[in-house]
TORDRENKOL-595868 format. One record per residue (C-alpha): residue in three letters; residue number from 1; x, y, z. Coordinates in nm, 3 decimals. Layout:
N
+------+-----+---------+---------+---------+
! code ! pos !      c1 !      c2 !      c3 !
+------+-----+---------+---------+---------+
!  ALA ! NUM !       X !       Y !       Z !
...
+------+-----+---------+---------+---------+
This chain:
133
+------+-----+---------+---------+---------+
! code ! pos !      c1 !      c2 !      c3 !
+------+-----+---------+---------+---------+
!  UNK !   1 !  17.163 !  -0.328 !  24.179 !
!  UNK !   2 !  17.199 !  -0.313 !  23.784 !
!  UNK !   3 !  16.864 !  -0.471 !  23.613 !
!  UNK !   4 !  16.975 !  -0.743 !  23.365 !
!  UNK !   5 !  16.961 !  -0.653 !  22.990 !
!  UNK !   6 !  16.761 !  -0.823 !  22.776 !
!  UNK !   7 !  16.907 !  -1.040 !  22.504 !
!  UNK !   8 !  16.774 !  -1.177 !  22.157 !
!  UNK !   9 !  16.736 !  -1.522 !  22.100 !
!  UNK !  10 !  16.839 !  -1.603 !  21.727 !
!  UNK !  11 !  16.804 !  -1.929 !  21.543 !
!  UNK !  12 !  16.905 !  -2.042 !  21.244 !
!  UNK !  13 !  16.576 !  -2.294 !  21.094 !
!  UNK !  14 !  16.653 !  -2.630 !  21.017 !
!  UNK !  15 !  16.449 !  -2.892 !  20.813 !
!  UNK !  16 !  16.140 !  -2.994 !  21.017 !
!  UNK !  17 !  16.136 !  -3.386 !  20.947 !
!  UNK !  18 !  16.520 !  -3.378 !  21.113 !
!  UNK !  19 !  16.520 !  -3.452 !  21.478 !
!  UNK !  20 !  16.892 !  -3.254 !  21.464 !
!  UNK !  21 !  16.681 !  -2.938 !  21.389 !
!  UNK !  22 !  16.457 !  -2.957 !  21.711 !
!  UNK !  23 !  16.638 !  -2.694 !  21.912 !
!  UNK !  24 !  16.619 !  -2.422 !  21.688 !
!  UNK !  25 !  16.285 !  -2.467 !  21.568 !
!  UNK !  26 !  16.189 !  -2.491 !  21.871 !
!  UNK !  27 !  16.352 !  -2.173 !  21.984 !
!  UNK !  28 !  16.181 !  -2.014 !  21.713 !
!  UNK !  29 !  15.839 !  -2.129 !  21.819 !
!  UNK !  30 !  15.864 !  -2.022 !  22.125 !
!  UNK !  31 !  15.958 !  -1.678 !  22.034 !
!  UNK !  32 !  16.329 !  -1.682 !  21.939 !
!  UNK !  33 !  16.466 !  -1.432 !  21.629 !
!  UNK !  34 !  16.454 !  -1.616 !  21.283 !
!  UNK !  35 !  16.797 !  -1.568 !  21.121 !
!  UNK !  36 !  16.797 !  -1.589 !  20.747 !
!  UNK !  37 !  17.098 !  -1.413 !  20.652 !
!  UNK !  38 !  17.331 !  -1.173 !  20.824 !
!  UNK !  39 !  17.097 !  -0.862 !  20.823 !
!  UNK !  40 !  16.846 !  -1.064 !  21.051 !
!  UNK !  41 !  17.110 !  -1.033 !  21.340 !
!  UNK !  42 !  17.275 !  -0.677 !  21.249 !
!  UNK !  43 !  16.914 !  -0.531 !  21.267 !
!  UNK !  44 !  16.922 !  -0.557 !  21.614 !
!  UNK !  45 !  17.282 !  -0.473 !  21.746 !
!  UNK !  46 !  17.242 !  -0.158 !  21.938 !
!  UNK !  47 !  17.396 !   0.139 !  21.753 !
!  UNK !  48 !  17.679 !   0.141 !  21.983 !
!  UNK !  49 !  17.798 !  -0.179 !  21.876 !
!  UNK !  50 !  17.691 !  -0.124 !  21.515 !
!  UNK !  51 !  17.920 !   0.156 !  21.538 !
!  UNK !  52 !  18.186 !  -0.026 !  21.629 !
!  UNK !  53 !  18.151 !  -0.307 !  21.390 !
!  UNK !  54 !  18.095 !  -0.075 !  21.057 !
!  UNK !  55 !  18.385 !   0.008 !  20.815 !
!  UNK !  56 !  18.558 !   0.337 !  20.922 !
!  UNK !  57 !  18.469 !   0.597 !  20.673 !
!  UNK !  58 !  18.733 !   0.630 !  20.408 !
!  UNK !  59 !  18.970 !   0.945 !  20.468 !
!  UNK !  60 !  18.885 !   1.226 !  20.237 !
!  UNK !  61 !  19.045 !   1.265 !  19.858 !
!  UNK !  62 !  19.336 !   1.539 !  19.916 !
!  UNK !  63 !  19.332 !   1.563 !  19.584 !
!  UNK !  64 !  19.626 !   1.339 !  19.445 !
!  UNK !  65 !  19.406 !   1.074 !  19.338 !
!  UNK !  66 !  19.092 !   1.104 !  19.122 !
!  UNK !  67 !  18.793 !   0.924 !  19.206 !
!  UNK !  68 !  18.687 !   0.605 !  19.003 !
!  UNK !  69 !  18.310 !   0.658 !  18.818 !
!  UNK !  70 !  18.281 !   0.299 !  18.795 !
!  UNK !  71 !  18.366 !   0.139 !  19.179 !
!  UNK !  72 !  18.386 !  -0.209 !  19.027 !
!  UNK !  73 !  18.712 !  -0.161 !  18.904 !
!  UNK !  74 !  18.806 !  -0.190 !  19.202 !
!  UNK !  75 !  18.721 !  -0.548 !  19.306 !
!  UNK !  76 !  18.878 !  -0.883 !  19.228 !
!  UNK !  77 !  18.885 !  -0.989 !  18.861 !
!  UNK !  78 !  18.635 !  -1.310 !  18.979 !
!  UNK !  79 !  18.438 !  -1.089 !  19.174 !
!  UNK !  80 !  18.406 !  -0.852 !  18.865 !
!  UNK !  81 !  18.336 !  -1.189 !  18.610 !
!  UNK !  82 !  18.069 !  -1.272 !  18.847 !
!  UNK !  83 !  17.880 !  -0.959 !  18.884 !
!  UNK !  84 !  17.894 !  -0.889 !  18.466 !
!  UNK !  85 !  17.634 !  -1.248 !  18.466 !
!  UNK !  86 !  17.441 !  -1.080 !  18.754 !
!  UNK !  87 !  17.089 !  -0.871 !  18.677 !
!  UNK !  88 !  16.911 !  -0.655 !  18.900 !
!  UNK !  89 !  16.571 !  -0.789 !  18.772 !
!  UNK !  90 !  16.637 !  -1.158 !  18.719 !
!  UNK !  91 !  16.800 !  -1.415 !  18.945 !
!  UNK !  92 !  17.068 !  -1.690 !  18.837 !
!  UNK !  93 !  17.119 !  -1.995 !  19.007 !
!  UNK !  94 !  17.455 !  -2.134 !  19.147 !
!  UNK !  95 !  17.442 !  -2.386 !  18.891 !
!  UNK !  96 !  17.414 !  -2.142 !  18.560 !
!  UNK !  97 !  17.728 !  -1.955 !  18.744 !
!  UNK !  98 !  17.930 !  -2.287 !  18.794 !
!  UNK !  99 !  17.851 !  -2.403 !  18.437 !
!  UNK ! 100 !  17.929 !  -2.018 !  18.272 !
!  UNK ! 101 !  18.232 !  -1.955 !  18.448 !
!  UNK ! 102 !  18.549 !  -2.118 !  18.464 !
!  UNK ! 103 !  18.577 !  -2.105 !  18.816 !
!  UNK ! 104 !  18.551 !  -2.366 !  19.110 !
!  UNK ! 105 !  18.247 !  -2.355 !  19.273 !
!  UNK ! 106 !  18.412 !  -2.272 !  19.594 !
!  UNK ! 107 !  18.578 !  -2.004 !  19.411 !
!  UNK ! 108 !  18.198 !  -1.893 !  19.307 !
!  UNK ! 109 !  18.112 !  -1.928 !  19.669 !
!  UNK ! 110 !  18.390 !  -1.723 !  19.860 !
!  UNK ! 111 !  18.320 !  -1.444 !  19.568 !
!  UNK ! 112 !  17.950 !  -1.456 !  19.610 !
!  UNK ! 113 !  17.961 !  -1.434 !  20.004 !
!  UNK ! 114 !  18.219 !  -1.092 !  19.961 !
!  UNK ! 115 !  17.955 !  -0.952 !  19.731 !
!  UNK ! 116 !  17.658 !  -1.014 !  19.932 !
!  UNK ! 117 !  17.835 !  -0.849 !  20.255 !
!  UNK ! 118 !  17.940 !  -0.573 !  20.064 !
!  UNK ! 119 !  17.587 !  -0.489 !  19.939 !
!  UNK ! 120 !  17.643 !  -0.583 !  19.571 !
!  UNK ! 121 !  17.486 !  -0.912 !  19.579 !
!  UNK ! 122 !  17.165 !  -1.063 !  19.748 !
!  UNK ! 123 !  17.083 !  -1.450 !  19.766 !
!  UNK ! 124 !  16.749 !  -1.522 !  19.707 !
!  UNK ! 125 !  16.517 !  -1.819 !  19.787 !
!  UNK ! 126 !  16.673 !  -2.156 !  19.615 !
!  UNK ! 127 !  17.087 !  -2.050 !  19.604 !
!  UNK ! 128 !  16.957 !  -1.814 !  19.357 !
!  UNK ! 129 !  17.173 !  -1.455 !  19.322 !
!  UNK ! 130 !  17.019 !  -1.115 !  19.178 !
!  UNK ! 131 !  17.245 !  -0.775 !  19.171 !
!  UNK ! 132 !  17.188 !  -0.515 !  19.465 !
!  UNK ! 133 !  17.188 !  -0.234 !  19.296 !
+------+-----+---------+---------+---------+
């Protein structure tokens, strides 16, 4: 007889004073993962299925194309607008980005979310954004 594996519990928090926001808090209490952002969760795939889930490494250069020194040509012209705003050492808000750029705010959003799963952006506490690297 096979044992059974053992499997994570992850919640999302919710606001305390909302009965909606019961379950997962409770979940939490009681021992369940606390998922904050997407790295919470990928922390604890086994490697098998991290493996499996990871970008294939590009194929190698065979020399008919030269590699770019600066990789952020390489990304959307709004992705590119937003990270030029971006420091490393001090965050923006949403709001500064929505009021500097002349973008929608979902625009801001959808670019925001690529950046932060490619490494190049990381939300921090209040919709506030800092550069990665």
């Amino acid at each position: 007889m096979r044992a059974l594996e053992h499997r994570e519990v992850f919640a999302v928090p919710g606001d305390v004073t909302n009965k909606n926001s019961r379950g997962p808090n409770t979940l939490i209490k009681q021992g369940g993962k606390l998922v904050a952002t997407w790295e919470d969760v990928w922390e604890d795939l086994p490697a098998e299925v991290k493996l499996a889930l990871a970008p294939a490494p590009s194929p190698e250069s065979d020399g008919s194309s030269s590699a770019s020194l600066f990789p952020d040509e390489a990304l959307p012209p709004p992705d590119r607008r937003i990270l030029s705003l971006l420091k490393a050492d001090e965050a923006a808000h949403i709001d500064e980005l929505v009021g500097r750029l002349e973008m929608s705010s979902s625009e801001i959003f959808a670019a925001l979310f690529e950046l932060e799963l490619t490494g190049r952006v990381r939300q921090m506490p209040g919709t506030n954004f800092v550069k990665s690297f």
